[in-house]
C-alpha positions in Angstrom: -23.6 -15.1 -36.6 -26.9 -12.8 -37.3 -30.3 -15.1 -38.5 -32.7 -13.2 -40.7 -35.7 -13.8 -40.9 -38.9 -13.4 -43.3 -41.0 -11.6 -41.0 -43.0 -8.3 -41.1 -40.8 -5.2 -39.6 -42.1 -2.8 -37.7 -43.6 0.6 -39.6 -41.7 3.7 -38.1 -43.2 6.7 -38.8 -42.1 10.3 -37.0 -44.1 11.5 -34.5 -46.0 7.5 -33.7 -43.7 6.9 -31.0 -44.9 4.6 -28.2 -45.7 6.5 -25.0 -45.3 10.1 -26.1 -47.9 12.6 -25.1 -47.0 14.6 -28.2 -46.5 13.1 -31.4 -42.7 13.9 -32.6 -41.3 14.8 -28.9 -39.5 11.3 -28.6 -36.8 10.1 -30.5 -37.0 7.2 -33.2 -34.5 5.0 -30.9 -36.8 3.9 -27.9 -33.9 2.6 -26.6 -32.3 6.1 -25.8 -32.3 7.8 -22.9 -34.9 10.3 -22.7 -33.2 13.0 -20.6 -30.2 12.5 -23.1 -32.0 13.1 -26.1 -34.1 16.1 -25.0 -30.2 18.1 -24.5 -29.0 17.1 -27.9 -32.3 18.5 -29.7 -32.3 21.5 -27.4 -28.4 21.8 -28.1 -28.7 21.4 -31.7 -31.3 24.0 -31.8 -29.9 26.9 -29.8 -26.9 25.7 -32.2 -28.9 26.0 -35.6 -30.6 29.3 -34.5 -27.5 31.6 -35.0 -27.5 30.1 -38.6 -30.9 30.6 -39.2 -31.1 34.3 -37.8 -28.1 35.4 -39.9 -29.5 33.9 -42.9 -32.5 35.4 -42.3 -31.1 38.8 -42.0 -29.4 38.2 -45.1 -32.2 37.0 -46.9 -34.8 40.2 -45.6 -32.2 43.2 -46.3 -32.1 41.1 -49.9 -35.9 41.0 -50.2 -36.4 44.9 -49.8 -38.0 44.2 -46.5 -37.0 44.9 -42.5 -34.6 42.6 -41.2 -36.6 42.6 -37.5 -40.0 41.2 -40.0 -37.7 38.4 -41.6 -36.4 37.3 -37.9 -39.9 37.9 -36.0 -41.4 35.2 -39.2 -38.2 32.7 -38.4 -39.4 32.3 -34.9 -42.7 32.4 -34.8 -42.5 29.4 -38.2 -40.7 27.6 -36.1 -42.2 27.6 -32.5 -45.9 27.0 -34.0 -44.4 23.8 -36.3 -42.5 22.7 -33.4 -45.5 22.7 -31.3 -48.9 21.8 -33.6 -47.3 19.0 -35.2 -44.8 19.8 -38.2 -42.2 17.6 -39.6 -40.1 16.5 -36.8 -36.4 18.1 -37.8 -37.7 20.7 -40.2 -36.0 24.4 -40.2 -38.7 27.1 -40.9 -38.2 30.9 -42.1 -37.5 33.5 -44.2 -36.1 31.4 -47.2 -34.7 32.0 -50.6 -37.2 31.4 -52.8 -39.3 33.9 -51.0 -36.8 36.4 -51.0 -37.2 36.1 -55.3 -40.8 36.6 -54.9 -40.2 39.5 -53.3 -37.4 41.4 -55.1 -39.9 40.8 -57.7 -43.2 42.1 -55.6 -41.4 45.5 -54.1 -38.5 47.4 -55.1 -35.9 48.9 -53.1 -36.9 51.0 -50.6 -35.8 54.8 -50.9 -33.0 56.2 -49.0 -34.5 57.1 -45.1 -36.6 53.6 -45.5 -36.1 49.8 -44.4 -39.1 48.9 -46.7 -39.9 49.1 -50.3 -43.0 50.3 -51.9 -46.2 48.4 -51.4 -45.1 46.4 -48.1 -48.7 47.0 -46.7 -49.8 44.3 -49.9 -47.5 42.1 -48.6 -49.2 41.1 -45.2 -52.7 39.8 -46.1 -50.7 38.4 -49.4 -48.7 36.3 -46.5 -52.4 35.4 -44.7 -53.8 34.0 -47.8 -51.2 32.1 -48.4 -51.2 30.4 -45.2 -54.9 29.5 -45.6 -54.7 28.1 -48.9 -51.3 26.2 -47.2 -53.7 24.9 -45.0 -56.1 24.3 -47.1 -53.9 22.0 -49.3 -52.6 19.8 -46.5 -56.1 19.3 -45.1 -57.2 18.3 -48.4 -54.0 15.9 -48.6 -52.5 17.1 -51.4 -48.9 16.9 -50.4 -47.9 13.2 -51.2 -50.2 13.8 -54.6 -48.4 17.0 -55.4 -44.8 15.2 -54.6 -45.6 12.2 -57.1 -45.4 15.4 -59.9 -41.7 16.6 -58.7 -39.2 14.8 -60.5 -35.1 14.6 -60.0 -34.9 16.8 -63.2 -36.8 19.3 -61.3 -35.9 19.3 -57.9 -32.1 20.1 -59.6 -33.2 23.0 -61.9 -35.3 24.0 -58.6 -32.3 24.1 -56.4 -29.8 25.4 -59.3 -32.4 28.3 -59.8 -32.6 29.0 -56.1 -28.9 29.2 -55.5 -28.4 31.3 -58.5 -31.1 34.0 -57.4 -29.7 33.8 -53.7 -26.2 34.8 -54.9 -27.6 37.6 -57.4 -29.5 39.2 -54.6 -26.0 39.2 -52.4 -24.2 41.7 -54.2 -26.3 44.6 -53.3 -24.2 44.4 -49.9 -21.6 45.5 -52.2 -23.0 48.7 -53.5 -23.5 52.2 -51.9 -25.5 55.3 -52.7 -23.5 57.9 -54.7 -25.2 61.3 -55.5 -24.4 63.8 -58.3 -26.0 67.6 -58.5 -27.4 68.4 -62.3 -26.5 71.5 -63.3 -29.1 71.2 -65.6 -32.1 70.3 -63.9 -30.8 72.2 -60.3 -31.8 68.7 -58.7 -29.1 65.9 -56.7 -29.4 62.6 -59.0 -28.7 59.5 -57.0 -27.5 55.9 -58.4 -26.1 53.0 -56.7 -22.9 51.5 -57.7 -20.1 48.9 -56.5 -18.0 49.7 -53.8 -14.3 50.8 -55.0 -10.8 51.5 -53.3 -9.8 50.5 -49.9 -13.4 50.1 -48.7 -14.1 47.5 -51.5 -10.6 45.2 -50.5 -11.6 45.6 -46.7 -15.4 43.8 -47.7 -14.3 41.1 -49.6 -11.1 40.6 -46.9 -14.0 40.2 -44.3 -16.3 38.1 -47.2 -13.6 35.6 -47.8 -12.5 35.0 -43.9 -15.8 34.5 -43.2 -16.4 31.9 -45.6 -13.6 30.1 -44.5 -14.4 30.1 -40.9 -17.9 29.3 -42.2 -17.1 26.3 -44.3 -13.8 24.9 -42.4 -14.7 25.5 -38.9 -16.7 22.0 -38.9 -13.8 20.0 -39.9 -11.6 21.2 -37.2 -15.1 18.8 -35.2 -14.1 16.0 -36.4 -10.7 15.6 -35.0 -11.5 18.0 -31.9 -15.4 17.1 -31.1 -15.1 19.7 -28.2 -15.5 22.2 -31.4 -18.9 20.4 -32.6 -20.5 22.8 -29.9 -19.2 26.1 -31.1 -21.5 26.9 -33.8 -19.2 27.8 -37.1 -21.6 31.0 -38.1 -21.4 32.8 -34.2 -17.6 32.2 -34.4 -17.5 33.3 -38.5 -19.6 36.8 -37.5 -17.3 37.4 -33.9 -14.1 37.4 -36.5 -15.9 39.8 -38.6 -16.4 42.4 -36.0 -13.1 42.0 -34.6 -11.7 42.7 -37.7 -14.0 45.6 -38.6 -13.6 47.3 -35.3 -10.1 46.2 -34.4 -8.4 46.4 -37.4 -10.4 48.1 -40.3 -11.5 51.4 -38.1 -8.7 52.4 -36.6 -6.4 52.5 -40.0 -9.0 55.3 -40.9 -11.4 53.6 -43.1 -15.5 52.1 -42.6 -17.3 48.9 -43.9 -21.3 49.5 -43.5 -22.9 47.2 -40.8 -26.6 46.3 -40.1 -27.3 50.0 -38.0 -26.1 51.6 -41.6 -28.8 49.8 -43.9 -31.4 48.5 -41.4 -30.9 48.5 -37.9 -32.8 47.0 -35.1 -34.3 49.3 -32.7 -36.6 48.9 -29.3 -39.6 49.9 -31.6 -39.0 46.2 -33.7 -37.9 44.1 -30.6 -41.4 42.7 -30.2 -44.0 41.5 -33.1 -47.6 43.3 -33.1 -50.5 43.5 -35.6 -49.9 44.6 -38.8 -52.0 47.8 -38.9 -50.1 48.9 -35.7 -46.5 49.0 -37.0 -46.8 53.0 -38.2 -42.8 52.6 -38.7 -43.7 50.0 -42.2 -47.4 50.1 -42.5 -49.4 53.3 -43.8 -53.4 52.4 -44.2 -53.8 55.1 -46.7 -51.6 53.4 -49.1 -53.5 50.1 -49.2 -56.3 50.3 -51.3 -58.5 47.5 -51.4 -60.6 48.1 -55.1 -60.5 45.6 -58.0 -56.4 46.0 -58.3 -55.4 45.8 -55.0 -57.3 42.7 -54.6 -56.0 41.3 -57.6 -52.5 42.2 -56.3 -52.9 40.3 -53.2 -54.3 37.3 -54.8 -51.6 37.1 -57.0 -48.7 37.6 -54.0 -50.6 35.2 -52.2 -50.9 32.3 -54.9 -47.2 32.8 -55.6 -46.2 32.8 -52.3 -47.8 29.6 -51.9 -46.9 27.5 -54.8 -43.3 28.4 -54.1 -43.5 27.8 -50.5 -45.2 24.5 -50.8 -42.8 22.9 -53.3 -39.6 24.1 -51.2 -41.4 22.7 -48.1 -42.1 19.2 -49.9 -38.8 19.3 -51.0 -36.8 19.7 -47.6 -39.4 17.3 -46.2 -38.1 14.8 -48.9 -34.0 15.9 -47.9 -35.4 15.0 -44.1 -36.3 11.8 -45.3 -33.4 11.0 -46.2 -31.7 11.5 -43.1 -33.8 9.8 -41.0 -34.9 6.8 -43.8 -38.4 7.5 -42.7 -41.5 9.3 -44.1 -42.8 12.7 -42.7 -46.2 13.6 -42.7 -46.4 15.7 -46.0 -50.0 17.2 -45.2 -50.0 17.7 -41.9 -46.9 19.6 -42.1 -48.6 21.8 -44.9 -51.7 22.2 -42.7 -49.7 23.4 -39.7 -47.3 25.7 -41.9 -50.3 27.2 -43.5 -51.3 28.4 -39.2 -47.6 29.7 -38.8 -48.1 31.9 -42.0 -51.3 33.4 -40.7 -50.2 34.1 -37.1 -46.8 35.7 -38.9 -48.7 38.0 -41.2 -51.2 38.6 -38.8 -48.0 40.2 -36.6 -46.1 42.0 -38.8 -43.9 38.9 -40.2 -43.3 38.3 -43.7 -44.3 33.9 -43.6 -41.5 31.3 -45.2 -41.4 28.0 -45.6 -39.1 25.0 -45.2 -35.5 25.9 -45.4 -33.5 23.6 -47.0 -29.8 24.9 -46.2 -30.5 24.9 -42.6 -32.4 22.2 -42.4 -30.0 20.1 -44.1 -27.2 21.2 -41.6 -29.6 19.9 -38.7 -30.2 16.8 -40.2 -26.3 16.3 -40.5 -26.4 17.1 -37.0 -28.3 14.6 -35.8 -31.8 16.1 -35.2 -35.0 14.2 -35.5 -38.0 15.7 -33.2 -39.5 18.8 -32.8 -37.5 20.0 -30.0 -35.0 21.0 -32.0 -37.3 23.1 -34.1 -38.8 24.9 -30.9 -35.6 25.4 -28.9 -34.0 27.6 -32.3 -37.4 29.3 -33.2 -36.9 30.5 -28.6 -33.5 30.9 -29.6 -34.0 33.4 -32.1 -36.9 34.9 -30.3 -34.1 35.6 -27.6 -31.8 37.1 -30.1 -34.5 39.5 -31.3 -36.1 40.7 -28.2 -33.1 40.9 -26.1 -30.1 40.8 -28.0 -30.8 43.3 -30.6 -28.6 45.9 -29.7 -25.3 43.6 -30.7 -26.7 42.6 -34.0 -26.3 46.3 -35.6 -22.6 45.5 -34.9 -22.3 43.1 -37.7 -20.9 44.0 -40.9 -22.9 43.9 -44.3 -20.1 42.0 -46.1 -20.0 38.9 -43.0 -23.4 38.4 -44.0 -22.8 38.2 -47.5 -20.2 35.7 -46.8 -22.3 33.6 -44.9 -25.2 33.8 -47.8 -22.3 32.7 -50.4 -21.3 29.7 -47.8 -25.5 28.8 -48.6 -24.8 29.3 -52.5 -22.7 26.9 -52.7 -24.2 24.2 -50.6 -28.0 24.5 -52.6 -26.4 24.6 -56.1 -25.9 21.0 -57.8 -22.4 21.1 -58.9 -23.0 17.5 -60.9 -25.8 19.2 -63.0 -22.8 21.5 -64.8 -21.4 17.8 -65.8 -24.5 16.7 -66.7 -25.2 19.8 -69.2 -21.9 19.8 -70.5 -22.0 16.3 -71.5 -25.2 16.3 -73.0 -25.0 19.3 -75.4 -21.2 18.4 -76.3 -21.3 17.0 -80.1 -20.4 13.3 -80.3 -16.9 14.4 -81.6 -15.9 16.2 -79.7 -17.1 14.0 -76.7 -15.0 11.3 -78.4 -11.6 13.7 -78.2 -12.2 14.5 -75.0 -13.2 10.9 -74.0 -16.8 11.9 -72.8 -19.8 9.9 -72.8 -22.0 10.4 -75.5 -25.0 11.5 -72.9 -24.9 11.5 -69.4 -28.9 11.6 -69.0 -31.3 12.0 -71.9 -31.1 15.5 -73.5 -34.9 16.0 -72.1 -34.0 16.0 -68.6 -31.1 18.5 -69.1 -33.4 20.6 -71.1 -36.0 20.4 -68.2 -33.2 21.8 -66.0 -31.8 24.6 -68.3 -35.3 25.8 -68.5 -36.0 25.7 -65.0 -32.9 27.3 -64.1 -33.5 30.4 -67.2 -36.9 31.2 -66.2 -35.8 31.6 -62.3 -33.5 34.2 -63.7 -35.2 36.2 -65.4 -38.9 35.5 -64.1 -39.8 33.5 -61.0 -39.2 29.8 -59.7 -42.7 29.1 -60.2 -43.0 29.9 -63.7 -39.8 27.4 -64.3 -40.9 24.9 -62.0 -44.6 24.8 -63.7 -42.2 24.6 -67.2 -40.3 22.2 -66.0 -43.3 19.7 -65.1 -45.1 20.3 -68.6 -42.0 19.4 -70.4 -41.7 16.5 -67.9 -44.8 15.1 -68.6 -45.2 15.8 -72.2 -41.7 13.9 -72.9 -42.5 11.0 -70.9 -46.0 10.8 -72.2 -44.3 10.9 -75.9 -41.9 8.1 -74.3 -44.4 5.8 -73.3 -46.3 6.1 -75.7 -44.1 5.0 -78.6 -42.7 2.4 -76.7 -46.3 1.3 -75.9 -48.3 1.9 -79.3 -51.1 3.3 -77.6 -52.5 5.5 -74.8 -54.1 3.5 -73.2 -50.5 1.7 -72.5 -49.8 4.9 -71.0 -52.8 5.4 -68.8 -51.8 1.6 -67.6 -48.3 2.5 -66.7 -49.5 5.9 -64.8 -51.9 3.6 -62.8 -49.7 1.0 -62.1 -48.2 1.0 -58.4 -44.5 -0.3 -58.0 -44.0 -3.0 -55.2 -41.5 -5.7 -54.3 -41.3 -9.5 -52.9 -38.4 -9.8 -50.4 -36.9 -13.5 -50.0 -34.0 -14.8 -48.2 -31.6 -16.8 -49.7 -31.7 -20.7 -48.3 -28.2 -20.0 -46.6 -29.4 -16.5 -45.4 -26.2 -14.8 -46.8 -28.0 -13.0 -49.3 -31.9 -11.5 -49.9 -33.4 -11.1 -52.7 -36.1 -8.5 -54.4 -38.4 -9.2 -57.2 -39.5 -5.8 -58.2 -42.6 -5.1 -60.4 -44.2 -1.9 -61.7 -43.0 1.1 -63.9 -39.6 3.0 -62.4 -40.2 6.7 -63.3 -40.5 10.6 -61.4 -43.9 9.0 -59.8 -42.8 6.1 -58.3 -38.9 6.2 -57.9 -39.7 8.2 -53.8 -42.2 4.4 -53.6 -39.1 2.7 -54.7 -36.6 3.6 -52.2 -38.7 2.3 -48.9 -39.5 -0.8 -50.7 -35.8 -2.2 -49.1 -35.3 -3.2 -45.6 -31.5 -1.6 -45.3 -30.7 -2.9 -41.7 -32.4 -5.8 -41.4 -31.1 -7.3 -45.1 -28.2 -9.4 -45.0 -24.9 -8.3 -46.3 -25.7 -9.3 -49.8 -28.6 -7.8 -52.0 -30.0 -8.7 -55.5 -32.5 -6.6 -56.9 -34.8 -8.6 -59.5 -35.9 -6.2 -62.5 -37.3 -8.3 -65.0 -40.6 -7.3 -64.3 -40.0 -3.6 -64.1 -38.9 -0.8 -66.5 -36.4 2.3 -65.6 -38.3 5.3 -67.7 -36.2 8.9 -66.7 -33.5 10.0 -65.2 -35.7 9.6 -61.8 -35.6 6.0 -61.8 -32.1 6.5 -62.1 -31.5 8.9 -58.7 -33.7 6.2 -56.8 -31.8 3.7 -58.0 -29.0 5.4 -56.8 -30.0 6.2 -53.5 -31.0 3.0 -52.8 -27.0 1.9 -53.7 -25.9 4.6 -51.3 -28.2 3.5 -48.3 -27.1 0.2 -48.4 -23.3 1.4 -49.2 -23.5 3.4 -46.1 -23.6 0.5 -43.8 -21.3 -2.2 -45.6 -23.5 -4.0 -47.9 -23.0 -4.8 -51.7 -26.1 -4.4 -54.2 -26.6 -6.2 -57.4 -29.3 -6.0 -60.1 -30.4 -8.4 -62.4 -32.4 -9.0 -65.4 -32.8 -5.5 -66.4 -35.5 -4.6 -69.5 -34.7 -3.3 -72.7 -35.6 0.0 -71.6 -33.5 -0.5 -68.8 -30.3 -0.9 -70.4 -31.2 2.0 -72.7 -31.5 4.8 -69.3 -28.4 3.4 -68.1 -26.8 3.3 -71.1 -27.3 7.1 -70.7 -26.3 7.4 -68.0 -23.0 5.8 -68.6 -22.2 6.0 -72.2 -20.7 3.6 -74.9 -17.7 3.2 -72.7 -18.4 1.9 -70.1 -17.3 5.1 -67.1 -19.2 8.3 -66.0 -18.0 11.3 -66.9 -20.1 12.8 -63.6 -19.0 10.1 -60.7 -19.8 12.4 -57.8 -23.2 12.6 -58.9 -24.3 8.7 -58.3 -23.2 6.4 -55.4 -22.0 3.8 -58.0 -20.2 3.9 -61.7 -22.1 1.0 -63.9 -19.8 -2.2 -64.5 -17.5 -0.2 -62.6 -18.9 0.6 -58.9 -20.9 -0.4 -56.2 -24.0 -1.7 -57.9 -23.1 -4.8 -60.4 -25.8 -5.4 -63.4 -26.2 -9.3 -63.8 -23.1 -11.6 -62.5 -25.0 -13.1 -60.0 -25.0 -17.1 -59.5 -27.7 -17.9 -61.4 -28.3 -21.2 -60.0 -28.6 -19.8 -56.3 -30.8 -17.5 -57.3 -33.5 -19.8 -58.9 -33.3 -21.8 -56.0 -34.4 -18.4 -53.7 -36.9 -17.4 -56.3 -40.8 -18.3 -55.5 -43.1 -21.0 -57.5 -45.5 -18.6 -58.8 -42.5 -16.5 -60.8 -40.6 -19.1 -62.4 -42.9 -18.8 -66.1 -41.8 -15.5 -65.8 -38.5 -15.8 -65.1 -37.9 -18.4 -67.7 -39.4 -16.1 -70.0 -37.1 -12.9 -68.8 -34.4 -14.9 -69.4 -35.1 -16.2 -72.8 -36.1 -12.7 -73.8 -32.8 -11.3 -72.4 -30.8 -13.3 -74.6 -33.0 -13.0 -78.1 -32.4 -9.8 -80.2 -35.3 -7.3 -80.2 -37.7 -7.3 -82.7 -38.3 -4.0 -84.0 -42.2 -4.6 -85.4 -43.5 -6.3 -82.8 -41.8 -3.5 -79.7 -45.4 -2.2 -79.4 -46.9 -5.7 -79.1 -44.0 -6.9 -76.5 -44.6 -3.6 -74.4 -48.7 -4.2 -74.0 -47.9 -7.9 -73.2 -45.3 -6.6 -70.1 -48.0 -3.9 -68.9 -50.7 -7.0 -68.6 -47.8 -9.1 -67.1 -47.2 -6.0 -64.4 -50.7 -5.5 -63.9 -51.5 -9.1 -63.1 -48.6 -9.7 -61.0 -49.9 -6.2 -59.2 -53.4 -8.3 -58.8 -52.3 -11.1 -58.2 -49.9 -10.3 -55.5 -52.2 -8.0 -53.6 -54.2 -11.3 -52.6 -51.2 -12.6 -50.4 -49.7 -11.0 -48.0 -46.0 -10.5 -48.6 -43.8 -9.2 -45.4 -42.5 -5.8 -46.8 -41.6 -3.2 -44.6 -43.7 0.6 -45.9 -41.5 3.0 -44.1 -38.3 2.0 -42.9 -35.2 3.5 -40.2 -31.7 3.7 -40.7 -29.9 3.5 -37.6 -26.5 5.2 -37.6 
């Protein structure tokens, strides 16, 4: 049988492994073989890079831009990152939220041109925006600028995203069709969709694939001889069999790359801005009051989007890998990659969180990975160009619809629904009243409306305000006064981790406010592994604000759930009950299951039910006053006149436990790592 112990872990951190020359070039397992380890991350990078370069393509011929600029950013991103210290695992390029930017900066080039109007802005928009990148992770920024994000934006952000991603995809689907005015004497030209055979040939080749896309990595799991065959390379091969096989020789044409952008010799290899005469004209850049004002603003925008879809894949990463990446350094080094890309002709990016995501799933976790894809892609470009114009239009678009759907929160549609449905009618069709509170679903309607028909920055910038200003409204009545709510914004969360006297079972005492600030703090605070088989999380001297305490309450069920253990949580506040009554309605079932690892009084996380008497036994001297007084408080009925008085009294409760526990040392683990 397994003893655990009451002693301090071991911090694991990316990138501070012992005996590596460079920090990130060694996996997190000392234990595995070193020869080993460098194959998988170079495998799993000349894997990810045929995903990332047809991504890219799609996402440059979306943005109005040169698919050879999108491609020469993707591996330049990734080979400086990989090298000068970015997160270990991250995916850099081209992404989606850059293409909005710039269908909004240039419009769509005219016929005989790759580029729209105004591309020679874009590259010194693309320098500052890597030095104010850089800038922002030397002045260490990131972990201050993540405490702002919370779940109810990351979803609106990511809903957003995927919606703009598949607007941008149907102009695959159109084609130039030009009329002479009798009138004027002049040819007229518009764009339109696609009709007749030609249309039924593109969305034949869309829909296969899609499926070869989305499907090919199941056949891995039964066959993992077919994990090395990389699903997009095999989805694009079936494309151009079946546009050159099959859909030429019956008489008709699907457009490829060579029709809309091609790659040519002249493109093969980056070079300085000012010298690419095929997108850059000097005489159109004109650097008076406007066109500086122009740039600025590209380059501010281009930065505040970049930097929150980096910190956001940083966080997914985390995730993976149950550790904590360097959120400023990776913003200081990603700010360098921007200003070498714009300085040669590249376009910048950021984190991308499709492709990262499938790399994590993968298995990746060092920088190798990262610099074998960005040499992968390099390859493709400088050598391989020639084959790319093969591929047709509508493969890419299926493999930009395969992204949609993998970014978009599909739970957030259950969530919206069941807020806005009246009462009534949520009682006919058995709904909870409210999945979440109506303020978070607003946060992420807004957020979602204001990508649409503005920019993500605008709705992310919304979607804090509103975040804020409800919360701040929250506290504040349950608090009476603001200086409640300057205590609770101040007030760090922590946790006291005991073992049980029969070591079956662990137990944490949480304490500090559960909300968008703290609920990323919350999730290390548990040592998943090394825990026994049994966990009780103590809440008494915590509250649960938004739906963020919610999500990291969740993930921390799902964690533990991943490797065979049960959770249970006890002595939950007022406040509590009243998020995850919610979050569950009058009922007692979610209407949204899939969106949480656990179903209160139904699923994986139990509130209360624990043996009372073991746990007193476990609990240490200096909590029992307040556990005696949790307890009596539990079971006594709210007073409605004195709700201010009771919340000041648990804020100076929190913040003396906070003082008074930071004089003794208690064996909590800062960063911990999930071995699979």
């Amino acid at each position: 049988m397994r003893s655990y112990e009451n002693k301090p872990l071991k911090v694991r951190i990316p990138g501070e492994n012992v005996g590596s020359p460079i920090k990130g070039w060694r996996p997190l397992d000392p234990m595995a073989s070193t020869v080993s380890w460098y194959f998988k991350e170079i495998l799993l990078g000349a894997v990810i890079c045929f995903t990332l370069a047809l991504e890219t393509i799609g996402f440059a011929l979306s943005a109005n831009i040169d698919a050879s600029q999108g491609i020469h950013a993707a591996w330049i991103l990734n080979v400086v990152c990989g090298l000068f210290g970015g997160r270990p695992g991250i995916i850099t390029g081209f992404s989606g939220a850059s293409t909005a930017l710039f269908r909004f900066f240039l419009p769509k080039p005219v016929y005989g041109k790759t580029v729209g109007e105004g591309i020679e802005y874009i590259y010194p928009s693309v320098i500052l925006c890597g030095c104010l990148m850089s800038i922002f992770g030397l002045l260490r920024l990131g972990d201050r600028t993540m405490n702002i994000l919370s779940a109810s934006v990351m979803i609106g952000f990511c809903c957003g995203l995927a919606i703009n991603i598949c607007k941008s995809q149907f102009h695959f689907y159109e084609e130039k069709v030009c009329e002479f005015n009798e009138m004027t004497g002049k040819k007229v030209c518009h764009e339109e969709f696609v009709r007749g055979i030609k249309a039924v040939w593109m969305a034949v080749i869309t829909i296969v694939v899609m499926l070869v896309k989305e499907y090919l990595p199941l056949i891995g799991r039964r066959w993992p001889a077919f994990k090395l065959v990389p699903s997009p390379l095999v989805a694009i091969v079936v494309s151009i069999v079946i546009e050159y096989a099959i859909v030429r020789p019956s008489g008709s044409k699907t457009p490829n790359i060579n029709d809309v952008g091609p790659f040519l010799k002249e493109t093969a290899f980056p070079m300085p801005f000012w010298m690419q005469t095929r997108f850059y004209d000097e005489t159109k850049l004109i650097l008076d009051g406007q066109g500086w004002g122009k740039i600025f603003t590209q380059g501010v925008l281009l930065f505040g989007i970049g930097t929150v879809e980096s910190l956001m894949v940083i966080e997914v990463m985390n995730q993976f890998t149950a550790t904590v990446g360097h959120n400023n350094q990776h913003m200081a080094v990603l700010g360098l990659a921007n200003v070498i890309s714009g300085f040669l002709g590249g376009v910048g990016g950021d984190a991308m969180i499709g492709v990262t995501t499938l790399n994590g799933l993968n298995g990746a976790e060092g920088r190798v990975s990262s610099v074998s894809c960005g040499i992968g892609i390099m390859l493709l470009i400088m050598v391989a160009y020639p084959i790319l114009n093969f591929i047709p239009v509508a493969a890419i678009g299926g493999i930009m619809f395969v992204v949609v759907i993998h970014i978009f929160k599909w739970y957030s549609i259950d969530m919206v629904i069941c807020a806005l449905v009246p009462s009534r009618v949520g009682r006919i069709l058995h709904l909870p009243s409210r999945k979440v509170f109506r303020s978070d679903v607003a946060i992420i309607v807004v957020i979602v409306l204001l990508t649409f028909y503005y920019n993500q920055l605008y709705g992310i910038l919304a979607g804090i305000g509103i975040n804020f200003l409800v919360f701040a409204l929250q506290v504040k009545t349950s608090g009476g006064s603001w200086s409640y709510l300057w205590r609770v914004l101040n007030t760090p969360i922590h946790a006291e981790r005991t073992l049980d006297e029969s070591c079956d079972r662990v137990f944490y005492y949480v304490r500090g406010p559960l909300y968008f600030k703290s609920f990323r703090v919350f999730k290390t605070l548990f040592d998943y592994y090394n825990d026994p088989p049994k966990i009780v999380i103590y809440m008494e001297d915590s509250r649960m604000y938004d739906y963020s305490s919610l999500d990291g309450l969740n993930k921390v069920c799902k964690l533990y759930k991943s490797i065979g253990k049960s959770v249970e949580v006890m002595n939950l506040s007022e406040m509590s009950k009243l998020v995850i009554q919610e979050s569950d309605g009058s009922r007692g079932y979610c209407c949204c299951s899939k969106s949480f690892g656990f179903q209160w009084m139904l699923g994986d996380i139990v509130v209360g039910g624990a043996d009372e008497e073991k746990v007193k036994t476990a609990k240490p001297k200096d909590n029992d006053d307040t556990s005696n007084s949790s307890e009596s408080n539990s079971t006594a009925e709210p007073d409605e006149n004195n709700s201010a008085d009771k919340a000041e009294a648990q804020m100076d409760d929190m913040v003396e436990a906070q003082q008074n526990s930071s004089k003794e040392p208690h064996h909590m683990p800062s960063v911990l790592y999930l071995q699979k």
